[in-house]
mmCIF file as Biopython writes it, N, C-alpha, C and O atoms, coordinates in Angstrom:
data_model
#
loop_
_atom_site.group_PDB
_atom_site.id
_atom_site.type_symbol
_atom_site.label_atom_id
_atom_site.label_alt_id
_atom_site.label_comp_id
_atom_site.label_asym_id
_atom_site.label_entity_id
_atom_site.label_seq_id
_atom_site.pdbx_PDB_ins_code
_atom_site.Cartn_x
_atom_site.Cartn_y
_atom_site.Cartn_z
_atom_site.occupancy
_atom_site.B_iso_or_equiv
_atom_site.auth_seq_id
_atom_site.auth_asym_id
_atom_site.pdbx_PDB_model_num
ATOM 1   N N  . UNK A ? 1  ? 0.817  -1.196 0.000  1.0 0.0 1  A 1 
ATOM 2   C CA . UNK A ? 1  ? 0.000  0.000  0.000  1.0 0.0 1  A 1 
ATOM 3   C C  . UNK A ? 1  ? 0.864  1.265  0.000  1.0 0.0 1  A 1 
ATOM 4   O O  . UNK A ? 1  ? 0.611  2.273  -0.659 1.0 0.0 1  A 1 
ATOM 5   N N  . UNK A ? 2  ? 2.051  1.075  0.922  1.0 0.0 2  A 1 
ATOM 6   C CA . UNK A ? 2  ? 2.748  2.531  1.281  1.0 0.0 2  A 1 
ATOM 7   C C  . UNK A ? 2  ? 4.142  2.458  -0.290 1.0 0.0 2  A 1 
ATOM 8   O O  . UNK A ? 2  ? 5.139  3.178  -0.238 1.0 0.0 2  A 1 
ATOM 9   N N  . UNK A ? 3  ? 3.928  1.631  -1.326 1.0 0.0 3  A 1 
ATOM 10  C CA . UNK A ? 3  ? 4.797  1.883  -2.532 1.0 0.0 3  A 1 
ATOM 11  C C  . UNK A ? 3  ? 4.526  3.015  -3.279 1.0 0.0 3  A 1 
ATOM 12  O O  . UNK A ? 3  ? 5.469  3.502  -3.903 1.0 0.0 3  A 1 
ATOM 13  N N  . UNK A ? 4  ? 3.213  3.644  -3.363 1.0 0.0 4  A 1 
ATOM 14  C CA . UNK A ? 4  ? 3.018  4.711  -3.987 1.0 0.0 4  A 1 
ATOM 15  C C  . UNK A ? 4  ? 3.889  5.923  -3.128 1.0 0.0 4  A 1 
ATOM 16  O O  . UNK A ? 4  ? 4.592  6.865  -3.496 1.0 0.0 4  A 1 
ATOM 17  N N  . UNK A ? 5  ? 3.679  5.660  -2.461 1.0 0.0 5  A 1 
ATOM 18  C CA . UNK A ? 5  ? 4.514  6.996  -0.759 1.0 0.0 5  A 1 
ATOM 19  C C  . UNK A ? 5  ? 5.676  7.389  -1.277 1.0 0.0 5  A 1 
ATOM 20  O O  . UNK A ? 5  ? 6.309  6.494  -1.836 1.0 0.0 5  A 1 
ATOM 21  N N  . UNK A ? 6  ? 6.188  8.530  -1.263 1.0 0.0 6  A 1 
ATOM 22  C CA . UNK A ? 6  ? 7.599  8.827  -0.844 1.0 0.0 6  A 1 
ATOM 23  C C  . UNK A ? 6  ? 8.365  8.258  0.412  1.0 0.0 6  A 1 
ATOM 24  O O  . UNK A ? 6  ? 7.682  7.860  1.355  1.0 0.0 6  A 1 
ATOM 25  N N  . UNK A ? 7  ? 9.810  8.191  0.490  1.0 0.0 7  A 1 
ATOM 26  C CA . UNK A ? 7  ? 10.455 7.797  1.542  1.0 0.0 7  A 1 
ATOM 27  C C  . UNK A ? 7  ? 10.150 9.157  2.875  1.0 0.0 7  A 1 
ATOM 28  O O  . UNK A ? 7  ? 10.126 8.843  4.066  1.0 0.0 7  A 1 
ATOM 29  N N  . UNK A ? 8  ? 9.945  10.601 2.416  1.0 0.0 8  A 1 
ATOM 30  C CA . UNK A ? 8  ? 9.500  10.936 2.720  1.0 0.0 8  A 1 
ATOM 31  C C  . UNK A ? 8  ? 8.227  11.116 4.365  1.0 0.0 8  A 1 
ATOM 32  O O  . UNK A ? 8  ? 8.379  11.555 5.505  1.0 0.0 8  A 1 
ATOM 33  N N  . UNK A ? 9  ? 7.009  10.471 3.565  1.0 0.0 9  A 1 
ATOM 34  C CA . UNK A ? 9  ? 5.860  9.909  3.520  1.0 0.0 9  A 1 
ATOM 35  C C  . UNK A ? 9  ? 5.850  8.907  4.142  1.0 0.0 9  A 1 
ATOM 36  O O  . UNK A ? 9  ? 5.050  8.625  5.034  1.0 0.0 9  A 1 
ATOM 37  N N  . UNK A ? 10 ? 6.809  8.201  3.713  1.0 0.0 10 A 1 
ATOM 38  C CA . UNK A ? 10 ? 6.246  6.286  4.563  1.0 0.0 10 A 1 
ATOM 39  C C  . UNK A ? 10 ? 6.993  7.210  6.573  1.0 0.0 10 A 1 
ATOM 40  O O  . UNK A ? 10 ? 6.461  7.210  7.684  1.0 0.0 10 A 1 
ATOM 41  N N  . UNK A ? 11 ? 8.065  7.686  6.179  1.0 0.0 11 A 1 
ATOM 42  C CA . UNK A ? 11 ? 8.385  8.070  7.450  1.0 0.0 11 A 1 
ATOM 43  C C  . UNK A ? 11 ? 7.628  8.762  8.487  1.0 0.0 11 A 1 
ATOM 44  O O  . UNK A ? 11 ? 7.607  8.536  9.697  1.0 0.0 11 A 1 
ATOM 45  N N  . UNK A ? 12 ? 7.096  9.523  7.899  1.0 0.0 12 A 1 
ATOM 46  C CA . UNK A ? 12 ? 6.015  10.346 8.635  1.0 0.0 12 A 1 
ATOM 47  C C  . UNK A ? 12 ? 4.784  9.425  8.636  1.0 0.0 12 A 1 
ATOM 48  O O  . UNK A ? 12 ? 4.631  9.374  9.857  1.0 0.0 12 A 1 
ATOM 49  N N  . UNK A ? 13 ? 4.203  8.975  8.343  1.0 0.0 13 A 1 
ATOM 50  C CA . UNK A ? 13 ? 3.455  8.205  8.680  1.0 0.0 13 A 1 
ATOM 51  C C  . UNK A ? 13 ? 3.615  7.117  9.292  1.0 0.0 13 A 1 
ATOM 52  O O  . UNK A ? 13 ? 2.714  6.288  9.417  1.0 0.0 13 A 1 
ATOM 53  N N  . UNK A ? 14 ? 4.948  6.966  9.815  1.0 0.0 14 A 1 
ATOM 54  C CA . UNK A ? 14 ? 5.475  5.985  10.350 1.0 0.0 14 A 1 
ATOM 55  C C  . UNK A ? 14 ? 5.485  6.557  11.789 1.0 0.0 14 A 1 
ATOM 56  O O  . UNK A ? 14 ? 4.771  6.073  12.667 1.0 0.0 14 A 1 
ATOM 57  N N  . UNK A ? 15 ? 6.149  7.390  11.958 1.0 0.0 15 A 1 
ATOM 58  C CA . UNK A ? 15 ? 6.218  8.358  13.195 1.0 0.0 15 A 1 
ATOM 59  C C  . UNK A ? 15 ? 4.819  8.769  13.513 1.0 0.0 15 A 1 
ATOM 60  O O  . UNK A ? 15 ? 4.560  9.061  14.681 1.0 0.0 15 A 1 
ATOM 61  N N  . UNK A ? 16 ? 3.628  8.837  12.339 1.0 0.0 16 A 1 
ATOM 62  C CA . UNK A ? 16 ? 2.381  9.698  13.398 1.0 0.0 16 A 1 
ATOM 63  C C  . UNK A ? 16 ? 1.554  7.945  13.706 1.0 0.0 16 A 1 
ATOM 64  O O  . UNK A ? 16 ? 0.464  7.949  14.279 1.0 0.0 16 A 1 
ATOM 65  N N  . UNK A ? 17 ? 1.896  7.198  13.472 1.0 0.0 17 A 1 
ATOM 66  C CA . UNK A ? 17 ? 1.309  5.898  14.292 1.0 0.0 17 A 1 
ATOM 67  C C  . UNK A ? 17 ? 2.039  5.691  15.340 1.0 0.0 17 A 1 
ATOM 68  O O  . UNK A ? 17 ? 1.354  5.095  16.172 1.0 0.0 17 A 1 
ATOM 69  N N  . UNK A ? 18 ? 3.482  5.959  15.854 1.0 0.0 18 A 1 
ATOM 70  C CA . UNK A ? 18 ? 4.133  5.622  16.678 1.0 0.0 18 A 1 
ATOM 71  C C  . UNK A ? 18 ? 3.445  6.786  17.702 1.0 0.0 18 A 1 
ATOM 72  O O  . UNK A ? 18 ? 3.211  6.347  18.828 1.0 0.0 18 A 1 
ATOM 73  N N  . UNK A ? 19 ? 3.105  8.138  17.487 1.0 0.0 19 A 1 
ATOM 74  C CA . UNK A ? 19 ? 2.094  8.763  18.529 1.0 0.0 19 A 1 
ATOM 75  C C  . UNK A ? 19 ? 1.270  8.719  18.687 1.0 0.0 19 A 1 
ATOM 76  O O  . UNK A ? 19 ? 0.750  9.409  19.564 1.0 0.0 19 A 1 
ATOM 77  N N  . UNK A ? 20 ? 0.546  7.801  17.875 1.0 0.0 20 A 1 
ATOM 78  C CA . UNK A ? 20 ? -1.362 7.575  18.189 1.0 0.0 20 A 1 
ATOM 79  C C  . UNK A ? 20 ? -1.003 6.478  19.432 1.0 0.0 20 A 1 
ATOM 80  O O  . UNK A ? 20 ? -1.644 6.519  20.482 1.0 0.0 20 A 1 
ATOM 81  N N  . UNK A ? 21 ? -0.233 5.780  19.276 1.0 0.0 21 A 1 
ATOM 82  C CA . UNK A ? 21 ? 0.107  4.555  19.936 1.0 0.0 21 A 1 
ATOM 83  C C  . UNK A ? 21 ? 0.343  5.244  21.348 1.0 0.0 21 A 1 
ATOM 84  O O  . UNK A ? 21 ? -0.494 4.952  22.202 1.0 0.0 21 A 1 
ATOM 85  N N  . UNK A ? 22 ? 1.236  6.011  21.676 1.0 0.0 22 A 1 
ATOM 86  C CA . UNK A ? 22 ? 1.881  6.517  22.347 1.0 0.0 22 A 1 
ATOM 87  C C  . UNK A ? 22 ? 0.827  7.264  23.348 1.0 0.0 22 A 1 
ATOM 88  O O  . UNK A ? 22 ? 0.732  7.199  24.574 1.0 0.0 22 A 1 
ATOM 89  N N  . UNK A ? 23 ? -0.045 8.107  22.241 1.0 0.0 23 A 1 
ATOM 90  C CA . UNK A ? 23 ? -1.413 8.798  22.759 1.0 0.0 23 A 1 
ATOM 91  C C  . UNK A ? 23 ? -2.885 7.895  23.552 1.0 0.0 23 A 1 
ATOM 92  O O  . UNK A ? 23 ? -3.808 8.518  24.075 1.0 0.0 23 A 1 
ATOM 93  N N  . UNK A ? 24 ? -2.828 6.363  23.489 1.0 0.0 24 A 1 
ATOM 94  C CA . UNK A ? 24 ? -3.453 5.736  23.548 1.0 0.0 24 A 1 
ATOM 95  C C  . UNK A ? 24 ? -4.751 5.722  22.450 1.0 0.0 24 A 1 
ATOM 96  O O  . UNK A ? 24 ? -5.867 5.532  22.934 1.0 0.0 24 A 1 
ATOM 97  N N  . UNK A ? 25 ? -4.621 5.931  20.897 1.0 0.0 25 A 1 
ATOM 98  C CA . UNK A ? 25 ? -5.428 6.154  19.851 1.0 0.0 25 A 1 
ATOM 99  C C  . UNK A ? 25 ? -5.432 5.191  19.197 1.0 0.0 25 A 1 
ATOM 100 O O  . UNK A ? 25 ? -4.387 4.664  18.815 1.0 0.0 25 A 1 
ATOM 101 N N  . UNK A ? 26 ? -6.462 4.797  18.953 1.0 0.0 26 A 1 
ATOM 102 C CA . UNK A ? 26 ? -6.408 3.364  17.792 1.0 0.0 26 A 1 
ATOM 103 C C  . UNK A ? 26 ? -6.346 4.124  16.439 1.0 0.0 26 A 1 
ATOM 104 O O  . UNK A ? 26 ? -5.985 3.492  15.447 1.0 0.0 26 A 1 
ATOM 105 N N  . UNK A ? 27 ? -6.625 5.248  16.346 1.0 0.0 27 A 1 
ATOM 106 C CA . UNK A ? 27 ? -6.826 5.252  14.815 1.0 0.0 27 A 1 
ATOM 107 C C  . UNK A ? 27 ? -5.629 6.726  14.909 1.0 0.0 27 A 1 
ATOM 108 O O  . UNK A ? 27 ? -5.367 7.275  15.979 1.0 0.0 27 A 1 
ATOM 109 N N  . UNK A ? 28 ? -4.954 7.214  13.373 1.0 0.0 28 A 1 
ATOM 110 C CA . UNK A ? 28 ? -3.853 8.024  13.253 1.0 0.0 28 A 1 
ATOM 111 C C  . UNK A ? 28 ? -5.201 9.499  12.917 1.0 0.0 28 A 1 
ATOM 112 O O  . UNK A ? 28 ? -6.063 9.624  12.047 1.0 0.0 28 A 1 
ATOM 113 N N  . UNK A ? 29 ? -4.847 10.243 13.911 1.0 0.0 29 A 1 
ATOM 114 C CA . UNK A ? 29 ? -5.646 11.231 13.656 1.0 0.0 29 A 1 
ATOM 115 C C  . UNK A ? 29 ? -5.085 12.228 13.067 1.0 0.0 29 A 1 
ATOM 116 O O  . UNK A ? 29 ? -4.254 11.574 12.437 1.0 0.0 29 A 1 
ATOM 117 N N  . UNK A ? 30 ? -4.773 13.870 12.618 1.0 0.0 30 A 1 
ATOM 118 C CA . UNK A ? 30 ? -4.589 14.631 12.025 1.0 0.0 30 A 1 
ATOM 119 C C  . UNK A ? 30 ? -3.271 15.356 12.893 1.0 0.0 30 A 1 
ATOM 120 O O  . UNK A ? 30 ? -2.195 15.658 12.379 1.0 0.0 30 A 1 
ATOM 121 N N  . UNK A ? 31 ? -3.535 15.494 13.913 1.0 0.0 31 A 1 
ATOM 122 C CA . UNK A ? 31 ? -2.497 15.510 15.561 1.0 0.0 31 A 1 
ATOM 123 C C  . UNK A ? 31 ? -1.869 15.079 15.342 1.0 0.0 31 A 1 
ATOM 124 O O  . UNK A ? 31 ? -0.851 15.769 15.402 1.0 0.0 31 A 1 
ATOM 125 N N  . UNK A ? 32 ? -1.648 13.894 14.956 1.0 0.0 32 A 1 
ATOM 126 C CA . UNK A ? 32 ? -0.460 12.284 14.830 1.0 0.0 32 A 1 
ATOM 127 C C  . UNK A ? 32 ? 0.041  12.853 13.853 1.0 0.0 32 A 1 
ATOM 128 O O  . UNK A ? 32 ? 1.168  13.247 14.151 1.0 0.0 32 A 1 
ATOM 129 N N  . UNK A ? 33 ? -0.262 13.118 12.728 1.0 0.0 33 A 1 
ATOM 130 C CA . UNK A ? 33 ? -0.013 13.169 11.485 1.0 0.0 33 A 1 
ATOM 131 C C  . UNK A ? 33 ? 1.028  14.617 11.675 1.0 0.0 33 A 1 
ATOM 132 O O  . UNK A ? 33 ? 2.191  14.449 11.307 1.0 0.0 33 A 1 
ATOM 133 N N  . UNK A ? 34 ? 0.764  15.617 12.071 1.0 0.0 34 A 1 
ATOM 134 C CA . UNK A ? 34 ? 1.455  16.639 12.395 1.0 0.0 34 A 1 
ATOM 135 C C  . UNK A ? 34 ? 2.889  16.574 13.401 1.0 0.0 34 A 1 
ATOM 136 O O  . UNK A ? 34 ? 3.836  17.350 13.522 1.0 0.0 34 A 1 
ATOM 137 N N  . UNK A ? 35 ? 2.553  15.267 14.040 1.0 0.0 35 A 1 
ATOM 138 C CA . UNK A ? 35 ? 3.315  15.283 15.493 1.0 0.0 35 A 1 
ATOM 139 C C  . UNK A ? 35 ? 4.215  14.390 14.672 1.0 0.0 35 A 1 
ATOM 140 O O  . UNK A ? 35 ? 5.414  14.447 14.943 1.0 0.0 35 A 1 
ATOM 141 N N  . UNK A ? 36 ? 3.732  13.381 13.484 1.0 0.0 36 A 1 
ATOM 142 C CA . UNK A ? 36 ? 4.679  12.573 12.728 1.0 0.0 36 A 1 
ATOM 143 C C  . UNK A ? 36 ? 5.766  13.829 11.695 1.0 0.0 36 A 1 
ATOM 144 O O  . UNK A ? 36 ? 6.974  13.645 11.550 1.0 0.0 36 A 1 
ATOM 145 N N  . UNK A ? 37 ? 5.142  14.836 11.191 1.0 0.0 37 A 1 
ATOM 146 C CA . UNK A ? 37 ? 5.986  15.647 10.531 1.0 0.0 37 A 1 
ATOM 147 C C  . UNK A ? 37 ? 7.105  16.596 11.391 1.0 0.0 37 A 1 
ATOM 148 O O  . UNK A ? 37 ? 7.963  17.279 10.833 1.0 0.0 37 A 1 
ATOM 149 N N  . UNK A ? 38 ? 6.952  16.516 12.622 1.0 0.0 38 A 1 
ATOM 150 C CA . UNK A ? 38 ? 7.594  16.924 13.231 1.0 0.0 38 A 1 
ATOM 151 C C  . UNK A ? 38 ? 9.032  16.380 13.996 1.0 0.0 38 A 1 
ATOM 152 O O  . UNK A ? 38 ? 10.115 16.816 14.385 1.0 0.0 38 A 1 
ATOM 153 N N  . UNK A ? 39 ? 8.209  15.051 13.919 1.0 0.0 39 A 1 
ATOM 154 C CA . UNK A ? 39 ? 9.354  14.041 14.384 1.0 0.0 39 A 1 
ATOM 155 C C  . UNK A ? 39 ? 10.367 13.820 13.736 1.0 0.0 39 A 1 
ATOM 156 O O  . UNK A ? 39 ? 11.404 13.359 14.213 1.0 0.0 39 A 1 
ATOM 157 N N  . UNK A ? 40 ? 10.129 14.217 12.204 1.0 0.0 40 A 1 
ATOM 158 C CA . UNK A ? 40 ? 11.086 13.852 10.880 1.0 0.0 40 A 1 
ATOM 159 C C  . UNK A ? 40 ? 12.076 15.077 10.626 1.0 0.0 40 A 1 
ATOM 160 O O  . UNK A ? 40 ? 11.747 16.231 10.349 1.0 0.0 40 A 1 
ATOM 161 N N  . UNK A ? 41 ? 13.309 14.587 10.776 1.0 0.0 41 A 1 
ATOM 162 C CA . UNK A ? 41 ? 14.429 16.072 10.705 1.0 0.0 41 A 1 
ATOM 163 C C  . UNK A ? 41 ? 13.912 16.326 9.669  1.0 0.0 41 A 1 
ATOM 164 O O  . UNK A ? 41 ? 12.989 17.117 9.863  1.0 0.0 41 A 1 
ATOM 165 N N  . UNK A ? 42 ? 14.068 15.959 8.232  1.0 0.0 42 A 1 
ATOM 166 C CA . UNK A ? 42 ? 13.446 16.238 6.378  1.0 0.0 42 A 1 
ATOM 167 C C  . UNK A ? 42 ? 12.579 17.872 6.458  1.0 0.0 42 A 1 
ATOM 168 O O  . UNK A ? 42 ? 12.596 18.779 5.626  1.0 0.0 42 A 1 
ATOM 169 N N  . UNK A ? 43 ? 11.874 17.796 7.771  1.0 0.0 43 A 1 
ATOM 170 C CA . UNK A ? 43 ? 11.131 18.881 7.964  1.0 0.0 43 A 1 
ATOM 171 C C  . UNK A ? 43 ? 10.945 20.117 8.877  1.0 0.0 43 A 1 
ATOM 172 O O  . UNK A ? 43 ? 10.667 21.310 8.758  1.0 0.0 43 A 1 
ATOM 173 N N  . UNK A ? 44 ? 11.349 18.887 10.215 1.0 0.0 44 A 1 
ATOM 174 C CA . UNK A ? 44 ? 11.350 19.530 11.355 1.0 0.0 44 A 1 
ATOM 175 C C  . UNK A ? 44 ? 13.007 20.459 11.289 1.0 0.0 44 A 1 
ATOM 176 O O  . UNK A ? 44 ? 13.108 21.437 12.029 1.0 0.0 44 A 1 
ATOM 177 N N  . UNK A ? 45 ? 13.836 20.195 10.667 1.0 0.0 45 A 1 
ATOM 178 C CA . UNK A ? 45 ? 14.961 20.909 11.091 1.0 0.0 45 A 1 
ATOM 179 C C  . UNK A ? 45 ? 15.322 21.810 9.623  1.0 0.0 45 A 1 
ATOM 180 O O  . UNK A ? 45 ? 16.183 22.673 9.792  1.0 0.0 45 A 1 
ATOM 181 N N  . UNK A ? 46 ? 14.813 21.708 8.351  1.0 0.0 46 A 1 
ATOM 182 C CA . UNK A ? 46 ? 14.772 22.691 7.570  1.0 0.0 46 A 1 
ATOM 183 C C  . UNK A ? 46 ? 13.555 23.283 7.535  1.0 0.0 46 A 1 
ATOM 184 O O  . UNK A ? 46 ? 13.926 24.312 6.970  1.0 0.0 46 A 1 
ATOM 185 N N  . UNK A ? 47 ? 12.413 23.440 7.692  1.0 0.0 47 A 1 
ATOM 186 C CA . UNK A ? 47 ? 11.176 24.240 7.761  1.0 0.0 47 A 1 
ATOM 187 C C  . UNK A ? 47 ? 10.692 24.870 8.706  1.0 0.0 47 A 1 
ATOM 188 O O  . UNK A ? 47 ? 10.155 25.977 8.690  1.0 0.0 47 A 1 
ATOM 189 N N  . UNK A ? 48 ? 10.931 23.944 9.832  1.0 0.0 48 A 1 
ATOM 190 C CA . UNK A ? 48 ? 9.946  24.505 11.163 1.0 0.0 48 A 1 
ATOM 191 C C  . UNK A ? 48 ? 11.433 24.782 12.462 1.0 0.0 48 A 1 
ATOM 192 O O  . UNK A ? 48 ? 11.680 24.012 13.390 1.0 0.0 48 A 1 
ATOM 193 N N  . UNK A ? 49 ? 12.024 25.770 12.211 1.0 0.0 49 A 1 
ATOM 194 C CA . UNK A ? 49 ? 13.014 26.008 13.360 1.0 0.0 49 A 1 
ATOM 195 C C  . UNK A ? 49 ? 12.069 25.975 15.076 1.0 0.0 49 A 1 
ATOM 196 O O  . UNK A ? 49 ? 12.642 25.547 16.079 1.0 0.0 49 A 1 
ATOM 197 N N  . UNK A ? 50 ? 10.916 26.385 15.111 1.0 0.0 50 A 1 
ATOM 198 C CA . UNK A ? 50 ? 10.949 26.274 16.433 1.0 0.0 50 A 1 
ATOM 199 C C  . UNK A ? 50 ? 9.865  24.964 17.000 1.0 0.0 50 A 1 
ATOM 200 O O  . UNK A ? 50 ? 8.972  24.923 17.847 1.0 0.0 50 A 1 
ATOM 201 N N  . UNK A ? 51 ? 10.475 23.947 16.041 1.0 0.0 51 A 1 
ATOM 202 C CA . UNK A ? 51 ? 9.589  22.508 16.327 1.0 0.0 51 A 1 
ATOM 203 C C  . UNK A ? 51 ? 9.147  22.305 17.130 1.0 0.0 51 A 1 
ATOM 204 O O  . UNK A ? 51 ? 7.931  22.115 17.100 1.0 0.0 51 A 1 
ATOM 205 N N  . UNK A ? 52 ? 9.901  22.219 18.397 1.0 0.0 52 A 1 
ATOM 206 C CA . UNK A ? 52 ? 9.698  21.736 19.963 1.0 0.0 52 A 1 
ATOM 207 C C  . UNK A ? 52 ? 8.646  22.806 20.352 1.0 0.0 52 A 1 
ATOM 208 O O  . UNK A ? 52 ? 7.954  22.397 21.283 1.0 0.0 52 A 1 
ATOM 209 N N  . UNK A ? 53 ? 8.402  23.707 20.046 1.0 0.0 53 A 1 
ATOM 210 C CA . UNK A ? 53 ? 7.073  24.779 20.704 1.0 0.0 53 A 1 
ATOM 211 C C  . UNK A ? 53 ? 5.612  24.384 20.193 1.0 0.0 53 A 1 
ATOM 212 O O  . UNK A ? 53 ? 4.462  24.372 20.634 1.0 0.0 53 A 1 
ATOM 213 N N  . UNK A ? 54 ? 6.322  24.054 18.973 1.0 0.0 54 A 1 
ATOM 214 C CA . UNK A ? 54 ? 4.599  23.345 18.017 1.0 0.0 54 A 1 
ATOM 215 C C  . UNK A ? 54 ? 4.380  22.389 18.605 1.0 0.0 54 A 1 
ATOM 216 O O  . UNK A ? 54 ? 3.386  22.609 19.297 1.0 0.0 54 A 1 
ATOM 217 N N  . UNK A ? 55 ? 4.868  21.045 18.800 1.0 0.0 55 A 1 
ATOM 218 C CA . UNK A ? 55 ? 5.347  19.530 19.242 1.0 0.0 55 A 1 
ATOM 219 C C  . UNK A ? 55 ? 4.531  20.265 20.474 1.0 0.0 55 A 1 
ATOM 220 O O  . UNK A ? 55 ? 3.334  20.320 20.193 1.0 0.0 55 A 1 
ATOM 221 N N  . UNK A ? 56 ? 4.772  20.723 21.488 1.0 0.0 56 A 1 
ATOM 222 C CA . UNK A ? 56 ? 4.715  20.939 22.884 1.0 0.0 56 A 1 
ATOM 223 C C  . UNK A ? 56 ? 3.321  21.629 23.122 1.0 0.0 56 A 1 
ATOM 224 O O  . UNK A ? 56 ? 2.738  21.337 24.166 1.0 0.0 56 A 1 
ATOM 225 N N  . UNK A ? 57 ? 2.584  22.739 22.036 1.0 0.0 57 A 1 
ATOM 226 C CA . UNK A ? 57 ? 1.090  22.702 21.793 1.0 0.0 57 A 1 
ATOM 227 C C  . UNK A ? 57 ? 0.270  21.925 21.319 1.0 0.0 57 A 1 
ATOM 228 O O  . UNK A ? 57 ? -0.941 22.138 21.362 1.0 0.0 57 A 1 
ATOM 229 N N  . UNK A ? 58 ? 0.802  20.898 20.791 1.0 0.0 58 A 1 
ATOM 230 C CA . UNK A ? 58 ? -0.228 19.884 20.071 1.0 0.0 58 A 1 
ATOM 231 C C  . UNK A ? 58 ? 0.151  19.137 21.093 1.0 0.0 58 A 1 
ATOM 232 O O  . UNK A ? 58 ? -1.056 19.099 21.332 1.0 0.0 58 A 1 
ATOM 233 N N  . UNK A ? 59 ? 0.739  18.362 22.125 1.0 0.0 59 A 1 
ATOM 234 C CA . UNK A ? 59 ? 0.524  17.232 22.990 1.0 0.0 59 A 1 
ATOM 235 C C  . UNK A ? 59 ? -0.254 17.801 24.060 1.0 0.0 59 A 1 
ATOM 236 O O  . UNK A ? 59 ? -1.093 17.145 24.678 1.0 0.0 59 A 1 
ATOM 237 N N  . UNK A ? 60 ? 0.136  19.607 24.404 1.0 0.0 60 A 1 
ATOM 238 C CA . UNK A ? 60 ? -1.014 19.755 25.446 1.0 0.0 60 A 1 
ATOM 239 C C  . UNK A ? 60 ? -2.702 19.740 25.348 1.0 0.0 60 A 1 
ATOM 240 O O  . UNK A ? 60 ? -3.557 19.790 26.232 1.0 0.0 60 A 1 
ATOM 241 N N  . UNK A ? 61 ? -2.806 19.640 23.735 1.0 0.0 61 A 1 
ATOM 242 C CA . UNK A ? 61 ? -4.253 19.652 22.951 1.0 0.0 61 A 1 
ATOM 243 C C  . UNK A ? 61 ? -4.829 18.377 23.205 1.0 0.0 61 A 1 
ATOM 244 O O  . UNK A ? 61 ? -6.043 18.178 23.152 1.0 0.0 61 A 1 
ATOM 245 N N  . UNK A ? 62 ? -3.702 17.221 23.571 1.0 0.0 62 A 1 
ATOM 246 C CA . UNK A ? 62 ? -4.165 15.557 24.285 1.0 0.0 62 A 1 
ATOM 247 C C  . UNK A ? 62 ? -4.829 15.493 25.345 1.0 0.0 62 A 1 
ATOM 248 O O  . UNK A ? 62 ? -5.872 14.879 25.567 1.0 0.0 62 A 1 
ATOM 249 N N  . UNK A ? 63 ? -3.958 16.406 26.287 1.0 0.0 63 A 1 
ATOM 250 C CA . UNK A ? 63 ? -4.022 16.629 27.861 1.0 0.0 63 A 1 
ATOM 251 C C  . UNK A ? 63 ? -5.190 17.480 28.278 1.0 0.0 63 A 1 
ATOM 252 O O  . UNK A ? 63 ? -5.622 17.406 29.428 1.0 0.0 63 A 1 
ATOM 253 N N  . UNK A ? 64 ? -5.812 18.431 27.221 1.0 0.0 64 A 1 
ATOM 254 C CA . UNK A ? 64 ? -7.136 18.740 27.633 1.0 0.0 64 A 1 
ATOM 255 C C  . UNK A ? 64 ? -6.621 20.388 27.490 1.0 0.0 64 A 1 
ATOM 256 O O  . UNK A ? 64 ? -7.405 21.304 27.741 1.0 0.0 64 A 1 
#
């Protein structure tokens, strides 16, 4: 299924299941999916310089 994907792609979607998991989520929600692009240097360290502040508002969005 994930052959159409970029290497990219399979990674990040690799990483936003490893936080649904993490989140106690059965299913990869949109959160995950963000928290997976973040996890990935490819993005997080050329696009988004202040990662860890984004990362750190979207897990408190878990916590209520």
């Amino acid at each position: 299924m994930f052959e159409r994907f970029t290497e990219n792609a399979r990674r990040t979607i690799f990483f936003a299941r490893n936080q649904a998991v993490e989140s106690g989520s059965s299913f990869i929600e949109p959160e995950h999916i963000c928290l997976g692009l973040l996890e990935d240097p490819w993005l997080a360290n050329d696009l988004l310089k202040n990662a860890h502040e984004v990362r750190t508002e979207i897990l408190a969005g878990f916590r209520g």
